[in-house]
Phi, psi and omega in degrees: 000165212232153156332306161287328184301342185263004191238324169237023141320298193271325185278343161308255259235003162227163188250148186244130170271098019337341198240302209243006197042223187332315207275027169216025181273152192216120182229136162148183179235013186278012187264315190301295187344274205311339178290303179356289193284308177304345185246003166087056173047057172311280199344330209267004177261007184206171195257128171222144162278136188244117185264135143197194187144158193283311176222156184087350177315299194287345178284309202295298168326311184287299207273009133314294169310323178271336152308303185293283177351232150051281180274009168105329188282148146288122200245092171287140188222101195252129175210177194204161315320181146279165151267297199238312178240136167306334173288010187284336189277353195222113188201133198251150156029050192118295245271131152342151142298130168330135142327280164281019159271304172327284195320314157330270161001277172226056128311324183265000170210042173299326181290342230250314182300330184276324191272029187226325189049082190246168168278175198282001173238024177251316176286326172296309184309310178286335172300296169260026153276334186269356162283332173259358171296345203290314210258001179042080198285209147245320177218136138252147164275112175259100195282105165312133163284302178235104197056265175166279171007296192247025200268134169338353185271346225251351202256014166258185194218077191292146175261022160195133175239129179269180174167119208263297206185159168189132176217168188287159192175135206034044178301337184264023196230309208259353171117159201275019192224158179311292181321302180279005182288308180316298181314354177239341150323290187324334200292347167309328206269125187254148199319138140076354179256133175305144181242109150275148221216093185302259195282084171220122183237170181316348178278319159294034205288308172338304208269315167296339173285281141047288182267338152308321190271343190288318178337289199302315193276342155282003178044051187232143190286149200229107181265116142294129192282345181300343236221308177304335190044070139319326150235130144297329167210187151204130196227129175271143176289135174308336148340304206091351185283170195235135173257116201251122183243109184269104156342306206240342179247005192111211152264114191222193180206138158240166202261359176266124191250158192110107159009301176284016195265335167308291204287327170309353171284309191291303169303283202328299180325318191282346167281321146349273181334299187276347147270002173281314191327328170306322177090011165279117155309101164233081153343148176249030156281317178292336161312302169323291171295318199283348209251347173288004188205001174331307174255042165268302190252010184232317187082062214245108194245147168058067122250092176058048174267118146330066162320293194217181197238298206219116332301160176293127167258121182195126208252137147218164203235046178267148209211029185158174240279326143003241179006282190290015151280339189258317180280339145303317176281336176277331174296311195292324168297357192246329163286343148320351180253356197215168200288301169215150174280105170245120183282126141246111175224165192210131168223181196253147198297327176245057156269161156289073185284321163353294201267007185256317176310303207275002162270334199299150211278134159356293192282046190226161185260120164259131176259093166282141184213173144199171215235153206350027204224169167246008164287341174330124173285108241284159192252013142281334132313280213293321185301322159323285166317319182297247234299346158288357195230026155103344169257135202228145196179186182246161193241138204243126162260058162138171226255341155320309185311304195305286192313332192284297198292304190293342141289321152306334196268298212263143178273142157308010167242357164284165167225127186273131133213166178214164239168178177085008191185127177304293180342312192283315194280324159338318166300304201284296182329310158358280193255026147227144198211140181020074179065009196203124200310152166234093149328316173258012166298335182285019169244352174260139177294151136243122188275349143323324199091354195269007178245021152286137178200159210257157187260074179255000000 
């Protein structure tokens, strides 16, 4: 088979919740086992870190993978969604996985795939693990998809487990309350191994006993990155990038930009701290350098990214109401500088948009779209909804449509952004190239299919 055909092969005959959602939620781990057990235990060949949390996962990863990276080891790095291509979810030190190694992969272990019926992110999870025992990483960083307890990710035995956060989201997968939301965030945390616990604050004491007690019946020691004080201070730069000054790596700056980028700063450190505590070398020169190039050495796309300068263009791929608490006050700060806001969003159907609309800022011309996909919430829907709650603006069938317009619309002194959906920006990554809108990339396909991605 050629690439695609193995890409819509795995999207046939395993079901992808990117593609069909809920009915391809799979929750337990024995299907990850029986692969498992069938490629000969990979995972089990490297020292690996285990991530989840409702947001901030995939920053915390990356700017993990580029610190060890950095500090000299070779670094496997699995994280979800894709954006533009799928081999983005599988990375040795930067590099995609080869094409043809997918196309490898399963072929060789197609009969195993057929008699096992695991889900398309239970075969991925196993693609990469056995790609990075194949390339002998020294550590992979492993991004959980969905919760944790039962996610196909879960089936490793890490020597540092993370948890970024947790606020609601997939209640119809992880339950309708913090507390069960936690309890299942928690199911990462493994016998004897240390958990840091990022964004959990007094407001949450419910969600943090949570993660104390699981600590506790696992006998694994338990760090709050709030509680460690890891930084001293954090001062924005005129730039907008944020200068972080740390007790133990110095003064740095980092280049993934956006609000949420303090306390996500704040986990790395406090994680940092517990792999030296591990007896893993990490200089903190390399801290220094690595956290100043992070989507440079990573490849790490649609977090509070820059497409193009005049108009300012800046894509996020944040998707609920967490997210938009931290990404409405940086929009509103950055149109002091600029004349007008223009919203291109789009959202996925089984979002909380309710709880999302009434943050999003007023004073903005809004492009509802929505995008190549079929969980896209249809986009007459969503302009309703937006307009009951006071945002008014026009509708767009597809997200080539919103941008063309809202680039012909906009003075070089507006500001675009766009957003509310991995999907949308999925879309958008295309059709700008070295800084610049490409107009005639909106007449091209991609008949793979690989930039559909899941929002997990």
């Amino acid at each position: 088979m050629t690439y695609i055909e193995t890409l819509s092969y795995l999207y046939s005959c395993t079901p992808a919740f990117h593609q069909v959602g809920r009915s391809a939620y799979k929750p337990g781990l024995e299907r990850s086992i029986a692969l498992d057990k069938a490629m000969g235990n990979p995972h089990r060949g490297y020292f690996s870190i285990h991530v989840t949390g409702t947001n901030g996962k995939g920053s915390v990863a990356h700017m993990l993978a580029a610190v060890l990276r950095e500090a000299k080891y070779r670094v496997g790095l699995y994280t979800s969604p894709h954006l533009v291509d799928f081999c983005e979810r599988i990375r040795v030190n930067g590099k995609k996985i080869p094409r043809q190694y997918v196309v490898d992969f399963v072929e060789r272990h197609r009969v195993v795939i057929e008699s096992v019926k695991p889900s398309f992110f239970e075969v991925t999870s196993c693609l990469a693990f056995e790609f990075f025992r194949h390339k002998k990483v020294d550590v992979a960083i492993i991004e959980a998809g969905l919760g944790g307890r039962l996610d196909s990710t879960n089936i490793i035995h890490p020597k540092l487990s993370i948890i970024t956060n947790v606020s609601k989201e997939h209640t119809q997968y992880l339950g309708d309350t913090l507390i069960q939301i936690a309890n299942e965030k928690a199911g990462i945390i493994k016998s004897h191994v240390p958990v840091v616990i990022g964004e959990a604050t007094e407001e949450q004491p419910e969600v943090n006993e949570v993660f104390l007690k699981k600590a506790s019946e696992m006998q694994s020691p338990i760090f709050f990155a709030r509680e460690e004080q890891r930084l001293l201070n954090v001062r924005q730069q005129k730039s907008g990038k944020l200068e972080f000054h740390s007790p133990e790596f110095g003064r740095f700056v980092c280049d993934l930009q956006g609000l949420a980028q303090r306390m996500n700063v704040q986990t790395v450190l406090t994680a940092l701290h517990q792999l030296k505590e591990l007896r893993i070398k990490i200089p903190s020169k390399s801290v220094r350098n690595a956290m100043g190039k992070v989507a440079e050495m990573t490849n790490l796309m649609g977090r509070w990214q820059t497409l193009q300068t005049e108009p300012l263009v800046i894509c996020d791929t944040g998707h609920n109401a967490a997210a938009w608490e931290h990404l409405t006050p940086q929009l509103l700060q950055k149109t002091e500088l600029h004349t007008n806001l223009r919203m291109i969003i789009g959202m996925s159907s089984d979002k909380d948009i309710d709880a999302i609309l009434p943050l999003l800022p007023s004073d903005a011309q809004y492009y509802f779209t929505q995008a190549s996909t079929g969980r896209a919430l249809q986009v007459e829907t969503l302009a309703t909804k937006a307009r009951q709650h006071g945002l008014l603006g026009t509708i767009f069938h597809s997200v080539g449509e919103a941008v063309e317009a809202a680039m012909k619309e906009a003075r070089p002194k507006d500001m675009i952004f766009i957003g509310g959906s991995n999907f949308v920006v999925a879309d958008a990554l295309p059709l700008f190239k070295d800084g610049k809108f490409q107009e005639e990339n909106l007449q091209k396909t991609d008949m793979d299919d690989t930039r559909s991605a899941a929002e997990t």
